[in-house]
N, C-alpha and C positions, 0 to 999 in steps of 0.2 A: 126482758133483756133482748136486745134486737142482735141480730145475728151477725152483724160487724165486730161488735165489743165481743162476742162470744167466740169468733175467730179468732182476735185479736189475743186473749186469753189462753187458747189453746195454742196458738205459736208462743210464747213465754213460757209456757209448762214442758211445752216438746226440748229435748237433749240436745243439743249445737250438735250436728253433724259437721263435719270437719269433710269441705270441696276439695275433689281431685284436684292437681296442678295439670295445668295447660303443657301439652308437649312442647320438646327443647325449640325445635323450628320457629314457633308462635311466641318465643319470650324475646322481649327487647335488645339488639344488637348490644348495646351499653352494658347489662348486667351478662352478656355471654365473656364479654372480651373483662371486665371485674371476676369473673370467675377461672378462668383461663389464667390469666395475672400470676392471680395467689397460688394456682396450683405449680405454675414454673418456682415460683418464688422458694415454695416448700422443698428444700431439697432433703432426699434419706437419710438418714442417720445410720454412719455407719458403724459394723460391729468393730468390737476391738481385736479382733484377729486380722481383719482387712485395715484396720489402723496405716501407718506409716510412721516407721519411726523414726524419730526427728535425728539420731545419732548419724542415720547413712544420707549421706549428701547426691542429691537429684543426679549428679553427674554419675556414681557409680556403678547405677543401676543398669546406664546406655554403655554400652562396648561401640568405642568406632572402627569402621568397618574397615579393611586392610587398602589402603591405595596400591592400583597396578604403576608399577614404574614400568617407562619405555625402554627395549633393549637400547643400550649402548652398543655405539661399531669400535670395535674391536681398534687399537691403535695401530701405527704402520710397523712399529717393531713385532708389531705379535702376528699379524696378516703375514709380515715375509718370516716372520718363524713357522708358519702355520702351513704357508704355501710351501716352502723348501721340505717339511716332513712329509707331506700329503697328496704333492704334485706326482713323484715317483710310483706311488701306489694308483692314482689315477692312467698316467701311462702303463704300467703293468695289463690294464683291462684289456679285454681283446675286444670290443665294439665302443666306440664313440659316437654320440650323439654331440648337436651346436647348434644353438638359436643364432644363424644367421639375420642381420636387418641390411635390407638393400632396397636403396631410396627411401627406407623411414621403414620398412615394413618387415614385422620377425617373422622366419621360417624356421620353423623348426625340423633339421633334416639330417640324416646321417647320409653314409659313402654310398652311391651307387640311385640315391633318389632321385626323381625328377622334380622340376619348379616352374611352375606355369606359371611365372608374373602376368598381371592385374593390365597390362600397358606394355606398348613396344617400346623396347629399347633404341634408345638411338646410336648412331658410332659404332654398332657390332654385328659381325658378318656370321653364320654358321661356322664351327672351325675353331674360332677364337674361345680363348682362354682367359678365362677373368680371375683373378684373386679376390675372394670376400676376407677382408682386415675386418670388419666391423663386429664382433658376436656380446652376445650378454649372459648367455651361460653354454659351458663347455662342460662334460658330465660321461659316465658311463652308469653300469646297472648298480654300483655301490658307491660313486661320490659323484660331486657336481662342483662346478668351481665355477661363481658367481661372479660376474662385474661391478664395477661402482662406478658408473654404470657399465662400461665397456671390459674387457675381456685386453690385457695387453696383447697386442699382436707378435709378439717375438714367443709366446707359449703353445702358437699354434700354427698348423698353415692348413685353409680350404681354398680347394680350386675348384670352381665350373667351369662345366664346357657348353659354350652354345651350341645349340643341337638345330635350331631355327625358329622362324616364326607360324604361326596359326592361326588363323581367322576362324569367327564365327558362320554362320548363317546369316544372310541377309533378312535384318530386319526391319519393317515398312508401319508406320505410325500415321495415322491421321489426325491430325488435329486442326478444332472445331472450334467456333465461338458461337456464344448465346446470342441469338436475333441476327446470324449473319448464318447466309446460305454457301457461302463460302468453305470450300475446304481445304487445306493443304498437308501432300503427300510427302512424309520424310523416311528415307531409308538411312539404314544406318548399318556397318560393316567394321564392328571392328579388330584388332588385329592384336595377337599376345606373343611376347618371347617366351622361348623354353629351353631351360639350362636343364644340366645334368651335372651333381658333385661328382666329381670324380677320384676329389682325393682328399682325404682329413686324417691327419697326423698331426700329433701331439710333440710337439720339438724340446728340447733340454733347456731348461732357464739356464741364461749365460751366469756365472759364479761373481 
């Protein structure tokens, strides 16, 4: 017997060993995304304690959540109810505070402050006496009486006194441009009024 046939023979008799598989990386794109598939497909089975049961309807289960309403303003009957009880007790106070706005801009100042406006006024001399009508809230250390927007002027009277005006420091700027050798020199000097309240008094609402 020649040694081919006699190999031949002994691989027949030998047991089928059963080949590792090739790792995941090395298998066919096709059979990854078929295996993937089935497995989303298979969903858990659940127990019957996590059940749901069909008597309580999907809506009961959600609470909706409280909506905020916006305050409403108070009517005109109730504001001059509100203001004839509580204006009284406001004058009672012995210090006043008033957000002044003059030419757009709020100060907020009680009797005896100074106010450095931002800009010279015009048309007024040291001496002179100006009346602020404009305020948005008038208040002491336990109430405040608010405007809508404005503060009626017959519930109050503030007077400034111009005291004068003020200048800065002169100040001197240079400005340059790109690719030009060119410079030019700007000074600039400017000048602010200064009031002093001198008087804030809370007056009797007319009946």
């Amino acid at each position: 017997m020649s040694r081919s046939l006699l190999r031949s023979v002994l691989e027949l008799r030998a047991p089928l060993t059963r080949l590792p598989l090739p790792p995941a990386f090395l298998l066919p794109s096709r059979g990854l995304s078929t295996m993937s598939a089935t497995m989303q497909n298979v969903a858990p089975a659940r127990s019957p304690s996590q059940a749901i049961p069909a008597s309580i309807p999907p809506s009961a289960s959600t609470t909706p959540r409280a909506q905020k309403q916006a305050p409403t303003a108070p009517s005109p009957v109730e504001a001059t109810e509100s203001l004839s009880q509580l204006f009284p007790l406001l004058r009672a106070q012995p210090r006043h505070y008033i957000t002044a706005h003059i030419h757009g801009r709020p100060y907020l100042v009680t009797q005896g402050d100074q106010i450095r406006l931002p800009f010279k006024m015009p048309g007024v001399l040291p001496g002179d006496v100006l009346r602020l009508d404009r305020a948005s809230v008038l208040g002491s250390r336990d109430y405040t009486l608010k405007g809508t927007p404005w503060i009626d002027s017959a519930l109050f009277e503030c007077r400034a006194t111009v005291l004068g005006t003020e200048s800065e420091p002169l100040r001197t700027k240079i400005k340059t441009k790109r690719r030009n050798r060119r410079s030019q020199r700007v000074t600039s000097k400017h000048k602010y009024t200064i009031l002093r309240v001198s008087e804030l008094k809370l007056l009797e609402p007319a009946a």
